[in-house]
mmCIF file of the C-alpha atoms, coordinates in Angstrom:
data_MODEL
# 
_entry.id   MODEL 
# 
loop_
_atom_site.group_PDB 
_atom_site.id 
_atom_site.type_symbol 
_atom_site.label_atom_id 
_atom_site.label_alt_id 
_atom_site.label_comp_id 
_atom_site.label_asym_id 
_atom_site.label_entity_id 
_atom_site.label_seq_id 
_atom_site.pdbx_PDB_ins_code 
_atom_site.Cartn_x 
_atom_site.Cartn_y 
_atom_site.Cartn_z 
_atom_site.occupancy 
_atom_site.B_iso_or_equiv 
_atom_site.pdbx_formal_charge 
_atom_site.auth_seq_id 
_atom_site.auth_comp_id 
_atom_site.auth_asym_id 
_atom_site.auth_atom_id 
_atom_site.pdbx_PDB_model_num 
ATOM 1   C CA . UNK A 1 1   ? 129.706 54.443 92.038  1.00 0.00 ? 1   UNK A CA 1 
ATOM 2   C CA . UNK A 1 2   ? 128.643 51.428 93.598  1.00 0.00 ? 2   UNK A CA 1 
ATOM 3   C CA . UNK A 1 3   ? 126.290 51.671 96.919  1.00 0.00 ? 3   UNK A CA 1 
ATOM 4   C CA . UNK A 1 4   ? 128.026 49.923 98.596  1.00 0.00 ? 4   UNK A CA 1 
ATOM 5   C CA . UNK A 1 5   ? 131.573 52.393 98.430  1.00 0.00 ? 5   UNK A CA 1 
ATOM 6   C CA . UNK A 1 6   ? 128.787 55.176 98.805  1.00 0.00 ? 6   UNK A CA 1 
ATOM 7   C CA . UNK A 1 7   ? 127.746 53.234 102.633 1.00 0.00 ? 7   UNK A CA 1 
ATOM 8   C CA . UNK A 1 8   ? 131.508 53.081 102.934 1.00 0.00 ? 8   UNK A CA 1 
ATOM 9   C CA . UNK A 1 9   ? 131.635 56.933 102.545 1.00 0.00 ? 9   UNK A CA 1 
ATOM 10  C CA . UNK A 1 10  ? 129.081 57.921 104.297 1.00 0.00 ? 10  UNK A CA 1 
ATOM 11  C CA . UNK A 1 11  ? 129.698 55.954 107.464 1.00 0.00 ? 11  UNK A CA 1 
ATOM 12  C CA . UNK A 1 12  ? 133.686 57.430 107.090 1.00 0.00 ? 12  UNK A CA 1 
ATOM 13  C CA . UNK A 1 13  ? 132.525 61.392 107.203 1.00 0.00 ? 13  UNK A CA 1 
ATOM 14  C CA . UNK A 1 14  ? 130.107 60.128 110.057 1.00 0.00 ? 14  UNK A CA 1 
ATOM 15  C CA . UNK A 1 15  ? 133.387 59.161 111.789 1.00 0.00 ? 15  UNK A CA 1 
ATOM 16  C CA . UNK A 1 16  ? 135.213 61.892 110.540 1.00 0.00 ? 16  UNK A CA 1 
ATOM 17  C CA . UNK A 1 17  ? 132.375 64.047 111.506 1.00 0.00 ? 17  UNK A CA 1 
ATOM 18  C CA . UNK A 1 18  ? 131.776 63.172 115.219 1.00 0.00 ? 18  UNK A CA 1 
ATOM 19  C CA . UNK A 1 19  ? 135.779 63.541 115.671 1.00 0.00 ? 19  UNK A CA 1 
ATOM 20  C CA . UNK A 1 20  ? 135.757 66.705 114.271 1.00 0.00 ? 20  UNK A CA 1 
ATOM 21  C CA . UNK A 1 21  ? 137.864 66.541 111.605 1.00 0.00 ? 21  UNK A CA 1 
ATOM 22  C CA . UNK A 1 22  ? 136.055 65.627 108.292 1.00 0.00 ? 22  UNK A CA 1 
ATOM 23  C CA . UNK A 1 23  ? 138.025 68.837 106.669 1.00 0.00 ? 23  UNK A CA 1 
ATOM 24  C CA . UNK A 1 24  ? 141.194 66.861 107.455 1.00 0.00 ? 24  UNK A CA 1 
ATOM 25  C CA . UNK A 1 25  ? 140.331 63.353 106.818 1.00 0.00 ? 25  UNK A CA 1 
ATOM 26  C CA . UNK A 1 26  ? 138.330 63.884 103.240 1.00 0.00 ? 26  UNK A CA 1 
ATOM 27  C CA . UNK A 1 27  ? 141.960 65.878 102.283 1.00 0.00 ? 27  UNK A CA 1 
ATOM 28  C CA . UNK A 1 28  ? 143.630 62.262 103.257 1.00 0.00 ? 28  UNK A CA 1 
ATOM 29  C CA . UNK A 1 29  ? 141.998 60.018 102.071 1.00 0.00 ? 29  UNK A CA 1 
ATOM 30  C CA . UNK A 1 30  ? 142.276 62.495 98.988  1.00 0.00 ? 30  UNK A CA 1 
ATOM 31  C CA . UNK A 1 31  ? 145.493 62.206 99.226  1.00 0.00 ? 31  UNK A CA 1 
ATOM 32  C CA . UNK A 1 32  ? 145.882 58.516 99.612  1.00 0.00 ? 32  UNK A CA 1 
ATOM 33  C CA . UNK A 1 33  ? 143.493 57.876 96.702  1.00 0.00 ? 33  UNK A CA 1 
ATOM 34  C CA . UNK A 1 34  ? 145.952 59.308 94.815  1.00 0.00 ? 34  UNK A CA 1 
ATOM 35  C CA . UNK A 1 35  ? 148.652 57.545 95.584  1.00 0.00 ? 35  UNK A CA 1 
ATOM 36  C CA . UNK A 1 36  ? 146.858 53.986 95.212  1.00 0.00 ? 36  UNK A CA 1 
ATOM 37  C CA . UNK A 1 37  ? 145.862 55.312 91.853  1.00 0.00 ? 37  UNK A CA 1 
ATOM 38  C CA . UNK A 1 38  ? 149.784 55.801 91.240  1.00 0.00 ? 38  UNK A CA 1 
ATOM 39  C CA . UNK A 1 39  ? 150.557 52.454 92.498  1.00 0.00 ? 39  UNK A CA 1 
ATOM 40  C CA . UNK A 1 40  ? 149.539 49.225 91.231  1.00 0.00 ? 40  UNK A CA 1 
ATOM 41  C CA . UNK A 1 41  ? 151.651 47.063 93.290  1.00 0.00 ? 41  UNK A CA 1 
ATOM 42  C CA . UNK A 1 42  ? 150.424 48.970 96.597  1.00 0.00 ? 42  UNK A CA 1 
ATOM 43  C CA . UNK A 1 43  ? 146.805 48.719 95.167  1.00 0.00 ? 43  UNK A CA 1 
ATOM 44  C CA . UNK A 1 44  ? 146.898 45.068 93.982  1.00 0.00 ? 44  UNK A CA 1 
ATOM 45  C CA . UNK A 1 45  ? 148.967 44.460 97.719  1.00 0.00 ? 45  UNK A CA 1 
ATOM 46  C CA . UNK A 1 46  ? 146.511 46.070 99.603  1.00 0.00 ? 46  UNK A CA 1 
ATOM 47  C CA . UNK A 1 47  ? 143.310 44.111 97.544  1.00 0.00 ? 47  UNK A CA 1 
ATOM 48  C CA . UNK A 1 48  ? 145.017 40.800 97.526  1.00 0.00 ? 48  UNK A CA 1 
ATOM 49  C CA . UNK A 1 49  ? 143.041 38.245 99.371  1.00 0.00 ? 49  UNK A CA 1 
ATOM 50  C CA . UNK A 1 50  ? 146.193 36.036 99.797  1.00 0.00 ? 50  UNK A CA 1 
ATOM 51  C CA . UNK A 1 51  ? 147.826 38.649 102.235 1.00 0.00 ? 51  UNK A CA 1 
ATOM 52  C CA . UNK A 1 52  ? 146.441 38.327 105.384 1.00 0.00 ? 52  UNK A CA 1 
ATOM 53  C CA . UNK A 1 53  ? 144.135 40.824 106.315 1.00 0.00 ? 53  UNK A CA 1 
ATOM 54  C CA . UNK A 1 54  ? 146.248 41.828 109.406 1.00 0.00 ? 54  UNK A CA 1 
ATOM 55  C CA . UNK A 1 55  ? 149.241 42.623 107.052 1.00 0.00 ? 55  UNK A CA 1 
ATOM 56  C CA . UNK A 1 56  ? 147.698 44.416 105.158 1.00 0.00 ? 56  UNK A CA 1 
ATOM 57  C CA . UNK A 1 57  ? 146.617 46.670 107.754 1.00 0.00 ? 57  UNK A CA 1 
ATOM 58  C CA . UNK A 1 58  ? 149.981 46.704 109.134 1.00 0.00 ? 58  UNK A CA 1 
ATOM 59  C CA . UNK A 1 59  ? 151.084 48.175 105.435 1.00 0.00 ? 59  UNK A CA 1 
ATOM 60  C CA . UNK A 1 60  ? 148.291 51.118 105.890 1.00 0.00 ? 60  UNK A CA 1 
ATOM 61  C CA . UNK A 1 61  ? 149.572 51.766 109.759 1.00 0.00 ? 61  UNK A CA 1 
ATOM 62  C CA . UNK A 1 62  ? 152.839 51.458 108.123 1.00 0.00 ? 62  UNK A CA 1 
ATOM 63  C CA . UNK A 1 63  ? 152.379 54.124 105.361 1.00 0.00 ? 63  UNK A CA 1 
ATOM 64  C CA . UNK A 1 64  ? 150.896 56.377 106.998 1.00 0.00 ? 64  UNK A CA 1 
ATOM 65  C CA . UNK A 1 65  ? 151.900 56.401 110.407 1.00 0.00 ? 65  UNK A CA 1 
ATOM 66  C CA . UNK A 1 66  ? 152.599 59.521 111.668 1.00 0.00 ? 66  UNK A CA 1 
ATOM 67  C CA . UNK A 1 67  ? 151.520 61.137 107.870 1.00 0.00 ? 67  UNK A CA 1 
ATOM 68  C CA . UNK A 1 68  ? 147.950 61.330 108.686 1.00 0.00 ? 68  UNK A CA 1 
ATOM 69  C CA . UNK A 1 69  ? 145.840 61.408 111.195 1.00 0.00 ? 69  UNK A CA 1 
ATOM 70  C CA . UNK A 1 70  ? 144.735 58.501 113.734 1.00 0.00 ? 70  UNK A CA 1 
ATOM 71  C CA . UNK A 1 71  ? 141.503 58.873 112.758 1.00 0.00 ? 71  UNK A CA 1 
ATOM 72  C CA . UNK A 1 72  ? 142.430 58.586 108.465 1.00 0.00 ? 72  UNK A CA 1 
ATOM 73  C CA . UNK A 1 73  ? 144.518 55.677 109.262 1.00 0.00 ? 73  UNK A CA 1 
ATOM 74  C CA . UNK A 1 74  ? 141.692 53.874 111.485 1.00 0.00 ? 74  UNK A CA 1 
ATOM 75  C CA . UNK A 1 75  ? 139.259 53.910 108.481 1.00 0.00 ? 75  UNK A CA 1 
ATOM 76  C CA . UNK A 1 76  ? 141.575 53.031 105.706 1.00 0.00 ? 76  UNK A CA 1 
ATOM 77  C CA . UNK A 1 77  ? 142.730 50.215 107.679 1.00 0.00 ? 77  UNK A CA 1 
ATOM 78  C CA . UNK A 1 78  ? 139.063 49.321 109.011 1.00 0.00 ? 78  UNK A CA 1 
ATOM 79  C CA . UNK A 1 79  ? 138.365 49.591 104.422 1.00 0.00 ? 79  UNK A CA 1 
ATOM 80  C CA . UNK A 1 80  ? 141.356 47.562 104.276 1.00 0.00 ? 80  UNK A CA 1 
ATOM 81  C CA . UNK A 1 81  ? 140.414 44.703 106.718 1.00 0.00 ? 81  UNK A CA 1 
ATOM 82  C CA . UNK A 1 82  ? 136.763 44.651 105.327 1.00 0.00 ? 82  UNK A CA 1 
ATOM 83  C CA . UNK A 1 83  ? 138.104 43.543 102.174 1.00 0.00 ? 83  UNK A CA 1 
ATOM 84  C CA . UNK A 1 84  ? 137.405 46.408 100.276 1.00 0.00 ? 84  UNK A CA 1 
ATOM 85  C CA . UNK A 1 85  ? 140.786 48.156 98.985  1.00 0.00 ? 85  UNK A CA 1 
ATOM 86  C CA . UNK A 1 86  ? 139.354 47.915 95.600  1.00 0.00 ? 86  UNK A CA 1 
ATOM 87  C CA . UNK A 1 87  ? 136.849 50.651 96.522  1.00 0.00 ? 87  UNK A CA 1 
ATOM 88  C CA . UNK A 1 88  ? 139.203 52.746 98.495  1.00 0.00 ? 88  UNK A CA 1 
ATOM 89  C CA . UNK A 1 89  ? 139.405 55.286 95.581  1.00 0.00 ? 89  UNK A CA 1 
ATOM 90  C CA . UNK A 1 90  ? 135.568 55.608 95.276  1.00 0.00 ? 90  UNK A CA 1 
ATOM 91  C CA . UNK A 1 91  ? 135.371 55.856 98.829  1.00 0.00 ? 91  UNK A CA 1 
ATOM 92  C CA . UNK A 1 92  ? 137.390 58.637 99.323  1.00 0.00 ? 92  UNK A CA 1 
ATOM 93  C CA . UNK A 1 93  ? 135.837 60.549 96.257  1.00 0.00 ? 93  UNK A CA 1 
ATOM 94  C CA . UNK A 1 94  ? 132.625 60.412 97.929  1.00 0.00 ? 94  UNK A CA 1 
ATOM 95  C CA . UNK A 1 95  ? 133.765 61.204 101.166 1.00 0.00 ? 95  UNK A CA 1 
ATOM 96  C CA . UNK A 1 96  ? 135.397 64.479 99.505  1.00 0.00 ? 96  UNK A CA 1 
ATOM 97  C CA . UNK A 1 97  ? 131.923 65.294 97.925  1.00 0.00 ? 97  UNK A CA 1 
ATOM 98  C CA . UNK A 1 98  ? 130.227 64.298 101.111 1.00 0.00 ? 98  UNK A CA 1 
ATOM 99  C CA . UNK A 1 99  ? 132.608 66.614 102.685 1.00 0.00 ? 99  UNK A CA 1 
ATOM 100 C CA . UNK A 1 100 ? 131.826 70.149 100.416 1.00 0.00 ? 100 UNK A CA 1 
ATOM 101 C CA . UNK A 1 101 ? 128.052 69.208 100.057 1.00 0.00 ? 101 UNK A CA 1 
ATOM 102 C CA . UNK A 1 102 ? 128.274 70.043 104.287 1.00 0.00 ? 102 UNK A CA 1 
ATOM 103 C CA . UNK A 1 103 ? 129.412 72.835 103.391 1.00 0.00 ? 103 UNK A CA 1 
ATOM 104 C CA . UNK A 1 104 ? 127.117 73.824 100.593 1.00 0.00 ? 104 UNK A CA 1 
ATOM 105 C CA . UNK A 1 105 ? 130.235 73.775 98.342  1.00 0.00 ? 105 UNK A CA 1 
ATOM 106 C CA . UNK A 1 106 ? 131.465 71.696 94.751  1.00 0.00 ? 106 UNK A CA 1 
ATOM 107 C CA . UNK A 1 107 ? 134.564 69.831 94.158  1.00 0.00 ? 107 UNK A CA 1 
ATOM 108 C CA . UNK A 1 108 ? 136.544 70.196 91.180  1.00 0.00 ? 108 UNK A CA 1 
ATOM 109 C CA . UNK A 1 109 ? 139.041 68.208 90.488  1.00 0.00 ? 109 UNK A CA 1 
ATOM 110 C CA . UNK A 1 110 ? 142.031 70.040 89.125  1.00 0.00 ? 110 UNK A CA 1 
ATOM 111 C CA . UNK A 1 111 ? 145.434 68.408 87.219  1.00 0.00 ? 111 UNK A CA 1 
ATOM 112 C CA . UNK A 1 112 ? 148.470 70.471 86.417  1.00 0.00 ? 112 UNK A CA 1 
ATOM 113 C CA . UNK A 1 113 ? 151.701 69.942 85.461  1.00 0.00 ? 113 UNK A CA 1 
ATOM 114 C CA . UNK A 1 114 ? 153.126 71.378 88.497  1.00 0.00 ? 114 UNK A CA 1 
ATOM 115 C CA . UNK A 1 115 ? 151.961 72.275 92.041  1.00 0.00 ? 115 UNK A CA 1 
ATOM 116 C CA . UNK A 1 116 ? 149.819 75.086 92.342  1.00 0.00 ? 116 UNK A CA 1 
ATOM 117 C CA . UNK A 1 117 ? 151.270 77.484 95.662  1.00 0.00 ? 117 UNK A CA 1 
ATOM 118 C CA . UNK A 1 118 ? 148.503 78.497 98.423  1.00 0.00 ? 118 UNK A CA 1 
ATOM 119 C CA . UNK A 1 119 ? 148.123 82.096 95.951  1.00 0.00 ? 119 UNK A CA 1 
ATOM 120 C CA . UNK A 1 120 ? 147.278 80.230 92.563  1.00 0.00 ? 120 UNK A CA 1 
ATOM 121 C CA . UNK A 1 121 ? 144.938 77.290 94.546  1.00 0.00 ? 121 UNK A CA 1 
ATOM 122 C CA . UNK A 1 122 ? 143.072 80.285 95.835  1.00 0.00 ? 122 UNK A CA 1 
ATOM 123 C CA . UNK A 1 123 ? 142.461 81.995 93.046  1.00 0.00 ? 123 UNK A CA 1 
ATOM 124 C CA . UNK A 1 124 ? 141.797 79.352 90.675  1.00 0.00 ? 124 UNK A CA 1 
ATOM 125 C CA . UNK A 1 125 ? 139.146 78.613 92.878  1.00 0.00 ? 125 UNK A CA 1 
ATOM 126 C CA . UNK A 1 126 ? 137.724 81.938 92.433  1.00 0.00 ? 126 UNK A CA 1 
ATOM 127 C CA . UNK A 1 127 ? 137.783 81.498 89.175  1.00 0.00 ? 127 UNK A CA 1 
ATOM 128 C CA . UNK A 1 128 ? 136.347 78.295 88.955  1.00 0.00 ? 128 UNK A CA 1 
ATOM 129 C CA . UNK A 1 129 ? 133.805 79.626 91.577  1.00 0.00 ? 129 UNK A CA 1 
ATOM 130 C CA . UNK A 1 130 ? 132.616 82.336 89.519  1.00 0.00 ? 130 UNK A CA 1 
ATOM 131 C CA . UNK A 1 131 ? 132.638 79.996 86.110  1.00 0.00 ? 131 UNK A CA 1 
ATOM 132 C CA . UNK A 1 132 ? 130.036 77.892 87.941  1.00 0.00 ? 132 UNK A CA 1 
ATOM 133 C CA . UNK A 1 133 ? 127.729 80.387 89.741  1.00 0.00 ? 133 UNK A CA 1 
ATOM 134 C CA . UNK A 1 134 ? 128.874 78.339 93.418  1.00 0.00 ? 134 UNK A CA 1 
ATOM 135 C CA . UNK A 1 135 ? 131.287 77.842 95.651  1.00 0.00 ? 135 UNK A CA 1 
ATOM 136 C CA . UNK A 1 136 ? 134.146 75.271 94.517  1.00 0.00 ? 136 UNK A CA 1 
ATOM 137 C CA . UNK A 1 137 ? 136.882 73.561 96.773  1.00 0.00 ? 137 UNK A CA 1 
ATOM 138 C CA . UNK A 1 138 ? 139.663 72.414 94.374  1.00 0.00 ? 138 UNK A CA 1 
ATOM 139 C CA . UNK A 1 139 ? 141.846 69.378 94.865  1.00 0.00 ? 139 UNK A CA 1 
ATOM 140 C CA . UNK A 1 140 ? 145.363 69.070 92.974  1.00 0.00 ? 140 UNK A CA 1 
ATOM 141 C CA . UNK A 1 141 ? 146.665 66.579 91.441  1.00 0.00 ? 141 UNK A CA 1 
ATOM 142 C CA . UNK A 1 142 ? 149.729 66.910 89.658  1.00 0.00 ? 142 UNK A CA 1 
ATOM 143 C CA . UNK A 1 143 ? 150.010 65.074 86.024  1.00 0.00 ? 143 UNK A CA 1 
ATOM 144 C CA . UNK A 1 144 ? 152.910 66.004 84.294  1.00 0.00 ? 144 UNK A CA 1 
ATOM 145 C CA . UNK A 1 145 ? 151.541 64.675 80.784  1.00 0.00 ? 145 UNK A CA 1 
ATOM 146 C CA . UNK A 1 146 ? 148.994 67.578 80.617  1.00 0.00 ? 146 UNK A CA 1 
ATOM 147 C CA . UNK A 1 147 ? 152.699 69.713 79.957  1.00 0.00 ? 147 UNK A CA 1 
ATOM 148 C CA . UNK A 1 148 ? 150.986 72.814 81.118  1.00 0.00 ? 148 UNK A CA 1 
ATOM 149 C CA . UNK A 1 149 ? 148.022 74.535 82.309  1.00 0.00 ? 149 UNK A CA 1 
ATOM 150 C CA . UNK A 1 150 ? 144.897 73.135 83.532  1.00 0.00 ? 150 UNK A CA 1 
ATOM 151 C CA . UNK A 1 151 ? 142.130 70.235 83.496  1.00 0.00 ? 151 UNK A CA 1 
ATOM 152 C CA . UNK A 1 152 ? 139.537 71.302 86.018  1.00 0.00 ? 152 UNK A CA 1 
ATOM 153 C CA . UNK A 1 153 ? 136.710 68.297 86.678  1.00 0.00 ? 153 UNK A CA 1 
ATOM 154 C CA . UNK A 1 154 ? 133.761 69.863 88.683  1.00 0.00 ? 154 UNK A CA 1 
ATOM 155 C CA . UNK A 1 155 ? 130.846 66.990 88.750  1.00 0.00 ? 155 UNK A CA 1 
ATOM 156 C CA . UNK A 1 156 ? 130.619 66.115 84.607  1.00 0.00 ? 156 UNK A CA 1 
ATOM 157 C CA . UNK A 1 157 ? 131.996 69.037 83.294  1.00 0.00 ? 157 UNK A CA 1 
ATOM 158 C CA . UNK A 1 158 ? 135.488 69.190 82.243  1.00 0.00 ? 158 UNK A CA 1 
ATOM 159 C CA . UNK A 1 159 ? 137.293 72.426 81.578  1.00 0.00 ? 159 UNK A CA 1 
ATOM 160 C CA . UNK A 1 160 ? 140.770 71.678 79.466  1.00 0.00 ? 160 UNK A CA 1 
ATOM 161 C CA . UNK A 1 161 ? 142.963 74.691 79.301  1.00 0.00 ? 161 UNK A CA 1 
ATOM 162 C CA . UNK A 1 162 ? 145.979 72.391 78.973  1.00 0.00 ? 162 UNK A CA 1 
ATOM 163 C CA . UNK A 1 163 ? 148.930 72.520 76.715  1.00 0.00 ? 163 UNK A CA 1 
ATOM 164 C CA . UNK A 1 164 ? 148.683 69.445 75.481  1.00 0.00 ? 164 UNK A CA 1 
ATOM 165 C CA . UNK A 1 165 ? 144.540 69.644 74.645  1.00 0.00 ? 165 UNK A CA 1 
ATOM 166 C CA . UNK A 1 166 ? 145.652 73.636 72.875  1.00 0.00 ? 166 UNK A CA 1 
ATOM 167 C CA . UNK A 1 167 ? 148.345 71.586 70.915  1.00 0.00 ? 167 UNK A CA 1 
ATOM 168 C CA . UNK A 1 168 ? 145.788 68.601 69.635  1.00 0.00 ? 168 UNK A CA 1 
ATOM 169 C CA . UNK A 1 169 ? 143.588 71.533 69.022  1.00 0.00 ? 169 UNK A CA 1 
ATOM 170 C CA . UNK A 1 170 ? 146.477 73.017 66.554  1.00 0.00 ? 170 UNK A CA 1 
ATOM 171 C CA . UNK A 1 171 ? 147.357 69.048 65.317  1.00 0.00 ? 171 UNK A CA 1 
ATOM 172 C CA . UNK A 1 172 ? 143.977 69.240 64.235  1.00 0.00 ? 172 UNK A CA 1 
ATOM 173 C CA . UNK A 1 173 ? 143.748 72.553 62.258  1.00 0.00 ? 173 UNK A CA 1 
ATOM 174 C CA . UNK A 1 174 ? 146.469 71.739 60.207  1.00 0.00 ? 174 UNK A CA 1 
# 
């Protein structure tokens, strides 16, 4: 990741920190990650230099108005005016790892076909928790394409127990 989205990161959880909500705001700007990954017009809107910079933030205050909190919309749109909504999605990746290395925890990064309820989060955590030998905070993002099952991303390592990686597996033997 570049240094500079890591500066970016690091100076959001200090925010985040001191307001005492880094828990809340890493799950945002999760979140919102996310959804500029989904969107390339709202990406390519919210990087274009040819849109004013206050319009831009007035998309972010917009979107998430009321959706997150003051302090989540305050940095994305501080990122935003800054010019650098093309390293929103690193920024928030760090600020998630920033966020479980507090806590003496890994991320893994976890796609399924469907959304997991509060039961099945939990305990694929466990699981994932005792696979590695530490303590893992999942984050969900659901991707139908995978058909079933689960990808789980914890630093390098990829674990693919998904339908579609079992069926290649079977394209492949025959």
């Amino acid at each position: 990741m570049a240094e500079r989205s890591v500066s970016y990161a690091d100076a959001v959880a200090a925010v985040a920190r001191a307001e005492g909500n880094l828990d809340v705001v890493s799950d945002e700007l999760f979140r919102i990650a996310r959804a500029l990954e989904g969107s390339d017009e709202l990406r390519m809107t919210l990087s274009d230099r040819q849109v004013p910079a206050a319009r831009r933030q007035q998309i972010v205050e917009d979107l998430l108005g009321g959706q997150a909190l003051e302090t989540t919309t305050a940095l994305v749109s501080m990122i935003v005016a800054a010019g650098r909504s093309s390293d929103l999605i690193g920024i928030a990746q760090e600020a998630v790892e920033i966020n479980a290395r507090d806590r003496g925890r890994s991320v893994a990064e976890v796609r399924t076909a469907v959304a997991l309820t509060d039961d099945q989060a939990g305990r694929l955590s466990a699981a994932l928790s005792a696979a590695t030998g530490h303590q893992v905070d999942i984050k969900v993002i659901v991707d139908p394409s995978i058909m079933g099952g689960v990808v789980a991303t914890i630093g390098d390592e990829v674990i693919d127990g998904s339908v579609r990686h079992r069926l290649s597996q079977l394209r492949d033997t025959f």
